[in-house]
PASEBA-1860 file (N, C-alpha, C; in nm, 3 decimals):
! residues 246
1> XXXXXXXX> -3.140/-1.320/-3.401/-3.019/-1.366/-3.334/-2.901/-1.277/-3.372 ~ -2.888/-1.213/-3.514/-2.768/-1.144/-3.524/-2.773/-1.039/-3.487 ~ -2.900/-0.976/-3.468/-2.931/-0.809/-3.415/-2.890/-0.848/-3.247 ~ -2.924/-0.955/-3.194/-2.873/-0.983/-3.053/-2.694/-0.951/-3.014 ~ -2.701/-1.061/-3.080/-2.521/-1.073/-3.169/-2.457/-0.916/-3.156 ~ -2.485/-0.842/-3.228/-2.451/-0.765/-3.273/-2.464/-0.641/-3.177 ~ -2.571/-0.608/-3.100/-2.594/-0.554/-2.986/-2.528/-0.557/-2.871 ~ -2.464/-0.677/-2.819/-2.355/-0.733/-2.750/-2.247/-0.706/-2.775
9> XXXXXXXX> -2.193/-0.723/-2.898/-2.071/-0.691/-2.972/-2.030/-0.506/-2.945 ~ -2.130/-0.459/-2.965/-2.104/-0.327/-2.945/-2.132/-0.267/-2.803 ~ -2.206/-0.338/-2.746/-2.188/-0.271/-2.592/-2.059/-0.305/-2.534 ~ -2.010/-0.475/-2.564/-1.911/-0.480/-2.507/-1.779/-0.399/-2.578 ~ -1.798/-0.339/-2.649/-1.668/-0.265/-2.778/-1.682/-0.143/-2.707 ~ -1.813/-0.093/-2.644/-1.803/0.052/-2.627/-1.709/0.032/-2.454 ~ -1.812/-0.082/-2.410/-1.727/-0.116/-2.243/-1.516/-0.088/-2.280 ~ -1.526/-0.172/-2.360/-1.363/-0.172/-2.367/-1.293/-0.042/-2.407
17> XXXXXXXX> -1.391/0.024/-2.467/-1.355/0.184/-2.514/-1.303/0.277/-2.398 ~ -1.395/0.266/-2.313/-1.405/0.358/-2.212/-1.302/0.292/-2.097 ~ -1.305/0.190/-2.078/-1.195/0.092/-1.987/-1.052/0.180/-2.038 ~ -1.013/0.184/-2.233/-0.885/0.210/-2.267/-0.849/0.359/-2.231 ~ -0.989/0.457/-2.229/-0.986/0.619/-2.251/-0.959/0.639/-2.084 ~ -1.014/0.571/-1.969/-0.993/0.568/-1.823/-0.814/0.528/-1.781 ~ -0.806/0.407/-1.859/-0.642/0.380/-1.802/-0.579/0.436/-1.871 ~ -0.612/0.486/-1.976/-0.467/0.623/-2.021/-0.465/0.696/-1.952
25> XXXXXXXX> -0.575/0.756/-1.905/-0.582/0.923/-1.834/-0.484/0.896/-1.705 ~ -0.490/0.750/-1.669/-0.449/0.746/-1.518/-0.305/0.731/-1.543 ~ -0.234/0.657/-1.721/-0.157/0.597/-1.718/-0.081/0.766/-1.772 ~ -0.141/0.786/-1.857/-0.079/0.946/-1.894/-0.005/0.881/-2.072 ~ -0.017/0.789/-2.067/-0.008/0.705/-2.232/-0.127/0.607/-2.226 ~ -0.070/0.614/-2.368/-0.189/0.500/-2.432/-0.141/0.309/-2.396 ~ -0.222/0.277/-2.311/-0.179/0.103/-2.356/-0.115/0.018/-2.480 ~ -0.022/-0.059/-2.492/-0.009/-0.133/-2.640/-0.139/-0.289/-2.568
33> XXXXXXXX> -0.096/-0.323/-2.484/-0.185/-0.496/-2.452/-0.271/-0.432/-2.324 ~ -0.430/-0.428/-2.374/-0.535/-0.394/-2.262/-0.567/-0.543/-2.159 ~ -0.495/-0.643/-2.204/-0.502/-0.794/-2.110/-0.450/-0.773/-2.006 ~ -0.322/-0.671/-1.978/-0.236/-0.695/-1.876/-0.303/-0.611/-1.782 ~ -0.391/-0.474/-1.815/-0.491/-0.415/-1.728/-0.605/-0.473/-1.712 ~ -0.704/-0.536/-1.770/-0.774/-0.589/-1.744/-0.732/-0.678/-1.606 ~ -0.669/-0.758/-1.635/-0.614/-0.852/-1.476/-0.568/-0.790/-1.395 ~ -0.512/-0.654/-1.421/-0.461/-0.545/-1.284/-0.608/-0.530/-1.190
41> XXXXXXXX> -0.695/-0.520/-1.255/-0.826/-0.466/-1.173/-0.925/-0.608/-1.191 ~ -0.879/-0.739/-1.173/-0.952/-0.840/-1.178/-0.915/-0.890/-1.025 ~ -1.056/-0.912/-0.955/-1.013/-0.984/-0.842/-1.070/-1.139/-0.817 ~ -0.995/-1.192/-0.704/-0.973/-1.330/-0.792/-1.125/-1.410/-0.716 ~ -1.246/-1.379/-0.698/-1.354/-1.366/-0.655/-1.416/-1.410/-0.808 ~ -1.424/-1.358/-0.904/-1.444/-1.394/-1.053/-1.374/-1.507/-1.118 ~ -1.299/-1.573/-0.989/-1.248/-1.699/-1.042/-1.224/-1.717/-1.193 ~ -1.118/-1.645/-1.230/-1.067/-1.649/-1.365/-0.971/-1.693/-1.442
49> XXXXXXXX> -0.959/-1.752/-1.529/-0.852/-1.846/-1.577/-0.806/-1.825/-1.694 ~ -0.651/-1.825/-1.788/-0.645/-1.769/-1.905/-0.666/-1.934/-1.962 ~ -0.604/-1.926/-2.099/-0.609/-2.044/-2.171/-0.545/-2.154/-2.144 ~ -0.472/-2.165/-2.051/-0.372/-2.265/-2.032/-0.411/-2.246/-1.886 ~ -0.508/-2.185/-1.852/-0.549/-2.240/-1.662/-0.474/-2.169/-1.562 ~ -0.459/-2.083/-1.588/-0.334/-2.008/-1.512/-0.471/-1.860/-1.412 ~ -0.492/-1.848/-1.302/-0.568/-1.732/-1.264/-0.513/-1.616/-1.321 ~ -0.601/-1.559/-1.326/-0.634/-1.392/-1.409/-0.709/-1.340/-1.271
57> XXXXXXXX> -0.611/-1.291/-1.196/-0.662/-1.161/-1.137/-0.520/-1.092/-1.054 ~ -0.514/-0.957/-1.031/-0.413/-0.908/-0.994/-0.302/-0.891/-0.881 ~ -0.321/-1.038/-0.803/-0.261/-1.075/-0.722/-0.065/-1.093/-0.730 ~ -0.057/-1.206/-0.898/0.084/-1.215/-0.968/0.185/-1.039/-0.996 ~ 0.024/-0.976/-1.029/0.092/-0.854/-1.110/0.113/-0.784/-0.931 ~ 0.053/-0.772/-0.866/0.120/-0.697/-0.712/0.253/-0.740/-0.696 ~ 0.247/-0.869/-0.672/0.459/-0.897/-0.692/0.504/-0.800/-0.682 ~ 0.479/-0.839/-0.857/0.568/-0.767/-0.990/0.606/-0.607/-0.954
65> XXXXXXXX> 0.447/-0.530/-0.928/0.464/-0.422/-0.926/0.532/-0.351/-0.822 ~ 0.533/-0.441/-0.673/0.592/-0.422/-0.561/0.754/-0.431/-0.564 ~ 0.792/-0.503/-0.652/0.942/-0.520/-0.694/1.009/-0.411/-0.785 ~ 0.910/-0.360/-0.920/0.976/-0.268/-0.947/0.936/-0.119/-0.888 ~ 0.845/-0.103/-0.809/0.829/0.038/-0.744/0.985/0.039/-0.646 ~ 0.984/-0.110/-0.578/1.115/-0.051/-0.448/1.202/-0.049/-0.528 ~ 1.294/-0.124/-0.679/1.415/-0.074/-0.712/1.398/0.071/-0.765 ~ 1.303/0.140/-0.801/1.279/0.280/-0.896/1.322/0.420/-0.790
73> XXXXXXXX> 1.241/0.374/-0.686/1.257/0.399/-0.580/1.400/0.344/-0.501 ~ 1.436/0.276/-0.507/1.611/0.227/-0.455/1.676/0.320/-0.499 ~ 1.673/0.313/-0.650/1.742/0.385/-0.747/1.732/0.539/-0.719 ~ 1.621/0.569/-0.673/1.606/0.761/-0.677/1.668/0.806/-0.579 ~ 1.644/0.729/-0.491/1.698/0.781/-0.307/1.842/0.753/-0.318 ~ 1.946/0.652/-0.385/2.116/0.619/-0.428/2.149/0.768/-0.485 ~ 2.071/0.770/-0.592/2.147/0.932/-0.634/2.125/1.045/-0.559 ~ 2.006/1.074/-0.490/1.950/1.152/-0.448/2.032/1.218/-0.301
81> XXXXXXXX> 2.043/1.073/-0.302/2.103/1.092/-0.115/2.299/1.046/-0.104 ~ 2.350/1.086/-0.170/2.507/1.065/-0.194/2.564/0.990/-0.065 ~ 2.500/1.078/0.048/2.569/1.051/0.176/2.504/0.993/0.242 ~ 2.371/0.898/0.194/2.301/0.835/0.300/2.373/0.631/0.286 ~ 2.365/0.611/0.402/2.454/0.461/0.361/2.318/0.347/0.371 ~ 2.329/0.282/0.415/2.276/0.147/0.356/2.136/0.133/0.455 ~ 2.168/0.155/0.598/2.034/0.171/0.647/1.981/0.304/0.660 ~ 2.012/0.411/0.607/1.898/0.563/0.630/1.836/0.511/0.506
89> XXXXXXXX> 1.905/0.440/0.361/1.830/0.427/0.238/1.774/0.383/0.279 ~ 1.738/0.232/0.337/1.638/0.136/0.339/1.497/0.201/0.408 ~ 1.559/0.271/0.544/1.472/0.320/0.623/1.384/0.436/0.561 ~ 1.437/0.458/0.436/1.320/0.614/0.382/1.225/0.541/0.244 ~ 1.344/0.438/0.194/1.282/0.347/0.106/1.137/0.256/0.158 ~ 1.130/0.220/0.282/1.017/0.175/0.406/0.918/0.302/0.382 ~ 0.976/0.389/0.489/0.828/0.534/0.430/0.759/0.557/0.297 ~ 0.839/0.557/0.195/0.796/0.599/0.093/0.701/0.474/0.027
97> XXXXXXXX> 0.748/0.371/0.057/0.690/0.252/-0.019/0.562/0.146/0.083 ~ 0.556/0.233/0.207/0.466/0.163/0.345/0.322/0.152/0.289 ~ 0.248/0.063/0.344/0.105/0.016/0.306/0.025/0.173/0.341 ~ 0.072/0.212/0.419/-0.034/0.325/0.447/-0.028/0.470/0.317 ~ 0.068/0.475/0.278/0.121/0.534/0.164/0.084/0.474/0.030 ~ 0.080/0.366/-0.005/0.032/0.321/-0.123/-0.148/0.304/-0.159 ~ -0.155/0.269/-0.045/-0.342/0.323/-0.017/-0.389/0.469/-0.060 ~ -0.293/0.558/-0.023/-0.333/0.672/-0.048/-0.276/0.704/-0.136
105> XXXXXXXX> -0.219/0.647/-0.237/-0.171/0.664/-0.380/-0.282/0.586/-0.479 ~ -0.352/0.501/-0.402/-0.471/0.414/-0.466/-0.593/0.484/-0.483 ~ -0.618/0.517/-0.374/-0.708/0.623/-0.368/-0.706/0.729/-0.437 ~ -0.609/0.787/-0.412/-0.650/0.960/-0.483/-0.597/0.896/-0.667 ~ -0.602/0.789/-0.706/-0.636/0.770/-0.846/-0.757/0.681/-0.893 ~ -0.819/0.662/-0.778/-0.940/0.589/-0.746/-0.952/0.491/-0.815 ~ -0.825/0.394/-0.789/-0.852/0.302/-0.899/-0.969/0.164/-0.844 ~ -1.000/0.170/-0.704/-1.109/0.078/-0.669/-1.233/0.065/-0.797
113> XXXXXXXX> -1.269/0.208/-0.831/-1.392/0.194/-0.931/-1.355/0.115/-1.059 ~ -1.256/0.075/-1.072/-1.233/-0.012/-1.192/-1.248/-0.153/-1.161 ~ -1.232/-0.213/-1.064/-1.224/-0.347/-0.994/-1.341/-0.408/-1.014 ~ -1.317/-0.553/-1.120/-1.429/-0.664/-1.191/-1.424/-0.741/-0.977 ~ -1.548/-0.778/-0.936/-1.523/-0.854/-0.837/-1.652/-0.880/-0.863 ~ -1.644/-1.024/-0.781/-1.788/-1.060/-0.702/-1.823/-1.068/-0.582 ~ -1.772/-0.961/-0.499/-1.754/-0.909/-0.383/-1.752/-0.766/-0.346 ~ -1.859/-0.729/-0.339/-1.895/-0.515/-0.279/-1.777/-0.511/-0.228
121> XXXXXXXX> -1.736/-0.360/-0.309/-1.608/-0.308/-0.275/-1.599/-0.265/-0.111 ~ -1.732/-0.236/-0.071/-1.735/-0.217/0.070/-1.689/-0.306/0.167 ~ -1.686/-0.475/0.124/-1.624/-0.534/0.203/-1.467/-0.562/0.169 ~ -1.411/-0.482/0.079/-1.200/-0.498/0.106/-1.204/-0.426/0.226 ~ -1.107/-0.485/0.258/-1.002/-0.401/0.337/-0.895/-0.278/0.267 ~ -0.906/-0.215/0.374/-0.781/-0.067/0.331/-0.734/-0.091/0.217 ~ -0.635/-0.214/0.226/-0.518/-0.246/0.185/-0.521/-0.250/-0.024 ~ -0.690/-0.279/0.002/-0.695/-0.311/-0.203/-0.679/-0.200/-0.271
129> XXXXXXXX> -0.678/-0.079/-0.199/-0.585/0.046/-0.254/-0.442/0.070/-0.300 ~ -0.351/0.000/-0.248/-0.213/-0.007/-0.228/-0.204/-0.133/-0.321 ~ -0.293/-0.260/-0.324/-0.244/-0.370/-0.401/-0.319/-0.337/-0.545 ~ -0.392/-0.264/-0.571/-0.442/-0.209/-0.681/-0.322/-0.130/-0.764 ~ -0.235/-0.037/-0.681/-0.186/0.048/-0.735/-0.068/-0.004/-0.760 ~ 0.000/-0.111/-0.690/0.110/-0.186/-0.760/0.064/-0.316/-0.845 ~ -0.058/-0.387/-0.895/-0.080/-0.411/-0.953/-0.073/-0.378/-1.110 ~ -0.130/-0.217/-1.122/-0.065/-0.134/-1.216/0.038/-0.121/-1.268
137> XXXXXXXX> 0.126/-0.109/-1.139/0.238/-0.084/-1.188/0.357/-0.189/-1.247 ~ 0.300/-0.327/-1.219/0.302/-0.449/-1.293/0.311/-0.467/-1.434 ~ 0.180/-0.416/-1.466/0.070/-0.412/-1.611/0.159/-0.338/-1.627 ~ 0.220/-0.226/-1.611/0.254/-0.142/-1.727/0.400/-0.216/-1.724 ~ 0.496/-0.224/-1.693/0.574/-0.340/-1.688/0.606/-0.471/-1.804 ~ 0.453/-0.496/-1.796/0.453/-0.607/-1.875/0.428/-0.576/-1.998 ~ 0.381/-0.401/-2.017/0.254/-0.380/-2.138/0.401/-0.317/-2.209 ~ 0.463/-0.227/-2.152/0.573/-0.119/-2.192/0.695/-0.154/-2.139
145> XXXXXXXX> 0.713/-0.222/-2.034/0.825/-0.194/-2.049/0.907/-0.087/-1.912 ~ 1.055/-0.118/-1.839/1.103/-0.088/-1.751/1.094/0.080/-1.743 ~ 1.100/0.150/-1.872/1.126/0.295/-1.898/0.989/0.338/-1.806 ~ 0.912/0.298/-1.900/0.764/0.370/-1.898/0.685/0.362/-1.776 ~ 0.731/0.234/-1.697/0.719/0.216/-1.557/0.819/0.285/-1.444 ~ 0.943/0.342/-1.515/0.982/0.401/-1.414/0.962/0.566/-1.406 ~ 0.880/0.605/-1.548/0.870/0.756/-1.585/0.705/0.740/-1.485 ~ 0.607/0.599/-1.524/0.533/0.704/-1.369/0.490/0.652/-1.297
153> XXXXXXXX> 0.601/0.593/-1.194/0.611/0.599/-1.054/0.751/0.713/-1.032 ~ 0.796/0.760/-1.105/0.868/0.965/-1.108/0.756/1.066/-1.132 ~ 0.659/1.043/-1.203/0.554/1.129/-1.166/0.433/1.100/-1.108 ~ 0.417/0.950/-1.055/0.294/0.976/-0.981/0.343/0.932/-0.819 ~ 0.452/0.919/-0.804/0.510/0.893/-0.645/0.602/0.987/-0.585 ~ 0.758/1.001/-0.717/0.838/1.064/-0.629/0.804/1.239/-0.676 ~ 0.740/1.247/-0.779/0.751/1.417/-0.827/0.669/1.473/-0.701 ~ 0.496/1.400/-0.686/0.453/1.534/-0.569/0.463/1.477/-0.419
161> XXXXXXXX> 0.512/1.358/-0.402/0.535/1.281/-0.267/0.666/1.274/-0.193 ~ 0.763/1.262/-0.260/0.921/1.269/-0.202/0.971/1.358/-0.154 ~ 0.934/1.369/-0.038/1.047/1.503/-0.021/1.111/1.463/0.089 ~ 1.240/1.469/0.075/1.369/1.413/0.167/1.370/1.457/0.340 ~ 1.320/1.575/0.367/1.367/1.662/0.442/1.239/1.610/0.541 ~ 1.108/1.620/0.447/0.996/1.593/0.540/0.973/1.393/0.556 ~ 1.043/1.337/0.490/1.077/1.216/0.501/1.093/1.199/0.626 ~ 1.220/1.216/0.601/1.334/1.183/0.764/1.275/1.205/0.862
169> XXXXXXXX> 1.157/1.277/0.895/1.147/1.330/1.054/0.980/1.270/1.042 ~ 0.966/1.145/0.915/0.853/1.076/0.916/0.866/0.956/1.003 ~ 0.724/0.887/1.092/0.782/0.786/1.167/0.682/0.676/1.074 ~ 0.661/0.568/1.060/0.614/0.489/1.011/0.535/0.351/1.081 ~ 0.601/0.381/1.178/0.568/0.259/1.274/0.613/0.322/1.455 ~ 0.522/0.361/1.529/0.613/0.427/1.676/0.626/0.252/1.668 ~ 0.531/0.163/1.729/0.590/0.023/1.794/0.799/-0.002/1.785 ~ 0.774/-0.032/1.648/0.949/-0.027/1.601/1.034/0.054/1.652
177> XXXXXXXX> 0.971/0.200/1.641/1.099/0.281/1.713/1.058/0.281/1.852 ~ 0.987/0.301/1.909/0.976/0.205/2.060/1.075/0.123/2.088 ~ 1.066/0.006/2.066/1.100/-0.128/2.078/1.282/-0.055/2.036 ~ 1.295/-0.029/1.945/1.434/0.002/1.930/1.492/0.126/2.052 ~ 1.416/0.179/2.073/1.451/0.300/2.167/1.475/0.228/2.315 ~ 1.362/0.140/2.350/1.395/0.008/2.463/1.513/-0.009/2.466 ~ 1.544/-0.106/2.365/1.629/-0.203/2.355/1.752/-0.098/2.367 ~ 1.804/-0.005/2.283/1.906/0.060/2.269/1.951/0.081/2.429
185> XXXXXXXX> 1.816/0.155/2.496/1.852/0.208/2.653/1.837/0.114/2.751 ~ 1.830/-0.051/2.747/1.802/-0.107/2.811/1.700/-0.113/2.875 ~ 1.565/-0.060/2.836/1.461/-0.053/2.939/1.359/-0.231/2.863 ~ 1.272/-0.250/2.946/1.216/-0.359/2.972/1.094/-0.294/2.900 ~ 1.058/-0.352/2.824/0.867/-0.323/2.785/0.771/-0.458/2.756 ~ 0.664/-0.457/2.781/0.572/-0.533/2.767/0.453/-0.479/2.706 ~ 0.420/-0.541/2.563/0.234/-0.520/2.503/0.177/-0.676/2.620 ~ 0.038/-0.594/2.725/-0.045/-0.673/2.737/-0.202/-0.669/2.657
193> XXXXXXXX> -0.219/-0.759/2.585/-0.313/-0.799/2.507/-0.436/-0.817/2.549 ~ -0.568/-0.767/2.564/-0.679/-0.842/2.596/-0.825/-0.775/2.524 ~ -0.907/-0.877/2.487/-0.994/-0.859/2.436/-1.113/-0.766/2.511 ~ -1.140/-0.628/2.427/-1.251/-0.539/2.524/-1.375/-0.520/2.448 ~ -1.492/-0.570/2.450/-1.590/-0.557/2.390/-1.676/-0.447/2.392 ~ -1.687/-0.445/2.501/-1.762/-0.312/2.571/-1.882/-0.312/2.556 ~ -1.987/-0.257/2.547/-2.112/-0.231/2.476/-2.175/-0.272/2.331 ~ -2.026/-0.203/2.248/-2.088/-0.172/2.114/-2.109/-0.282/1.977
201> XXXXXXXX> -2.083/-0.405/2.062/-2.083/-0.534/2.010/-2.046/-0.548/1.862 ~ -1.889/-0.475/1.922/-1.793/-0.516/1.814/-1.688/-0.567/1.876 ~ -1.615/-0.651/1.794/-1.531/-0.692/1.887/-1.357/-0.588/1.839 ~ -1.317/-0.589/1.986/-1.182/-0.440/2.004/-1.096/-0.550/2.152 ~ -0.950/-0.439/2.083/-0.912/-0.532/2.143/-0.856/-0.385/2.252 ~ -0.791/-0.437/2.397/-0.722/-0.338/2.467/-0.562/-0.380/2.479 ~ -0.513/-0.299/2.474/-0.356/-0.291/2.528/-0.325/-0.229/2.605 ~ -0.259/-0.299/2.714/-0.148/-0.209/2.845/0.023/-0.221/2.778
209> XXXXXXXX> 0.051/-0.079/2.788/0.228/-0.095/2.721/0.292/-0.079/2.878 ~ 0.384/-0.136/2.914/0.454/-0.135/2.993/0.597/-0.129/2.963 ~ 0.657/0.008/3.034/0.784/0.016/2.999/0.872/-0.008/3.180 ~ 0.943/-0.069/3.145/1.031/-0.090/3.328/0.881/-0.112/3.441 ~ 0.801/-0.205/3.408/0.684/-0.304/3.495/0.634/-0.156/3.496 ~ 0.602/-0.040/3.454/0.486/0.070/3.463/0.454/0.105/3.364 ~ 0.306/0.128/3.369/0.252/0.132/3.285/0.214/0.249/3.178 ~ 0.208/0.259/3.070/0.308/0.408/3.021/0.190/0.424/2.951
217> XXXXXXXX> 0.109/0.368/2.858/0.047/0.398/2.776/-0.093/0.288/2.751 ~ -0.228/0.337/2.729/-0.360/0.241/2.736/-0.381/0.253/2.569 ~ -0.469/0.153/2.504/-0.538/0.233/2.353/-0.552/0.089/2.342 ~ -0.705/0.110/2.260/-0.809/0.019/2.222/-0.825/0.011/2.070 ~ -0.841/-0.080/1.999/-0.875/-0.071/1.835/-0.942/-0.211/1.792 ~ -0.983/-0.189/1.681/-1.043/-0.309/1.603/-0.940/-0.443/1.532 ~ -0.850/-0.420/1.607/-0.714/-0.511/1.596/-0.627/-0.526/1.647 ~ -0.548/-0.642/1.690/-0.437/-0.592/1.794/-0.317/-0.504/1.779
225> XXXXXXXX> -0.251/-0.573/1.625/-0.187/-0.432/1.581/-0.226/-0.330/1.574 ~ -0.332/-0.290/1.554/-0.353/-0.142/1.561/-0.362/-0.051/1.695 ~ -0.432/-0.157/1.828/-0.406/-0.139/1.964/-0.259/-0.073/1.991 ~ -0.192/-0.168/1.984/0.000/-0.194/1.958/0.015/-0.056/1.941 ~ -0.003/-0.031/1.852/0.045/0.098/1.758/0.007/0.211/1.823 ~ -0.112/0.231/1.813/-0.174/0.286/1.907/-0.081/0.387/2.011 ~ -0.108/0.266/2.095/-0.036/0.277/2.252/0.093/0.329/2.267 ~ 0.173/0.249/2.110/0.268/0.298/2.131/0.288/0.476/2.042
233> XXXXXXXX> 0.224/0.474/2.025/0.230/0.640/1.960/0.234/0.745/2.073 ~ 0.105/0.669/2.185/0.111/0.746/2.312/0.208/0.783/2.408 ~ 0.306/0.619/2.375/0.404/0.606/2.447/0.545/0.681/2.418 ~ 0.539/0.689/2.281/0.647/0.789/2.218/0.610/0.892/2.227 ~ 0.514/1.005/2.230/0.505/1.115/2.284/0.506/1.177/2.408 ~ 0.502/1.042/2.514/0.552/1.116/2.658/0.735/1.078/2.670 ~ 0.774/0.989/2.555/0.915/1.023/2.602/0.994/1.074/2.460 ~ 0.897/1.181/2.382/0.946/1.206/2.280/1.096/1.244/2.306
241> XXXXXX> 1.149/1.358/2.406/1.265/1.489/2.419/1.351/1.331/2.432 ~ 1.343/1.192/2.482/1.417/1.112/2.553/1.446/1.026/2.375 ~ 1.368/1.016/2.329/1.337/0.930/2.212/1.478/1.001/2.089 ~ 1.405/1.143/2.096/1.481/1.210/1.981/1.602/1.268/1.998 ~ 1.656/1.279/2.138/1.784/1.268/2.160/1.897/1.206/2.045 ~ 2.007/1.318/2.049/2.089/1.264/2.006/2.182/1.191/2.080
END
């Protein structure tokens, strides 16, 4: 029984070894509390509970981490941008901090392979890239402290990702600037919605965009927002010269 004991003891000592030598490399320091990472990469599928009943998995710490990435980020783009006022900030603060952007900040640190679940990573969605990576940025938060969380999301967001110039002329959403480009010029638009199956027995959805009752733009996807979007990407490139007008 103690050679059992004891066998356990050290696999799980070596597990936690390699857990601490992985989140430094990513963290670029050493952890002081390995609890607050552990629950960064706990999903709540492992139904987990601390001592007082509270879930353990990294849902609380996304908040967290989503709150201090946008002030770090608030904060960089205020100094950065002297002359930008209250909505160009918000609007670059949106790009820089958008779901599709934090996925690919998840990714290229691959933090999926760390994730305790009882659920194949094959079935998340996109998105556990982006809530992974502000999860992190939670944990370190909680582990270190405001400094150490804002030294890296400065080197793992704004040092090789920020750049002002290629920002601005980023779109993030056509639907939105659509819809605002409408509205500004008075034109009339309509998303029509309908379900297209087709063959491949999946289910897709179709969209007709209609701008002034004609019909401007078609596109099909595995969601309706993404249809939406779609369509409207199509739709902003036949009236780009009209769109980007000054």
């Amino acid at each position: 029984m103690r050679i059992i004991k004891k066998i356990f003891s050290n696999s799980r000592s070596n597990e936690d070894g390699i857990f601490f030598d992985e989140v430094s490399k990513i963290l670029g320091f050493k952890p002081l509390n390995m609890i607050h990472y552990r629950k960064a990469f706990t999903h709540r599928s492992m139904n987990k509970s601390d001592d007082e009943g509270n879930p353990m998995n990294y849902e609380r710490l996304e908040f967290l981490g989503d709150a201090m990435l946008g002030s770090v980020i608030a904060a960089h783009l205020f100094n950065k941008v002297p002359t930008g006022d209250e909505g160009y900030l918000t609007k670059m603060r949106s790009k820089i901090v958008s779901r599709e952007h934090l996925n690919e900040l998840g990714k290229d640190l691959n933090l999926i392979r760390h994730v305790e679940s009882k659920v194949s990573t094959q079935h998340f969605g996109e998105n556990i890239h982006g809530n992974l990576f502000e999860a992190l940025i939670g944990a370190i938060y909680l582990d270190r402290g405001f400094t150490y969380c804002e030294k890296f999301i400065h080197k793992k967001v704004i040092v090789p990702y920020v750049d002002i110039a290629k920002l601005e002329g980023k779109v993030i959403s056509y639907k939105s600037l659509l819809i605002e480009w409408c509205q500004k010029e008075k034109h009339t638009f309509q998303y029509d919605v309908f379900e297209d199956n087709g063959n491949e027995g999946i289910k897709y959805f179709g969209v007709k965009l209609k701008i002034d009752n004609k019909i401007i733009a078609k596109a099909r996807a595995t969601s309706k927002k993404k249809a939406e979007e779609k369509a409207s990407q199509r739709a902003y490139f036949a009236f780009q010269e009209k769109i980007n007008k000054k």
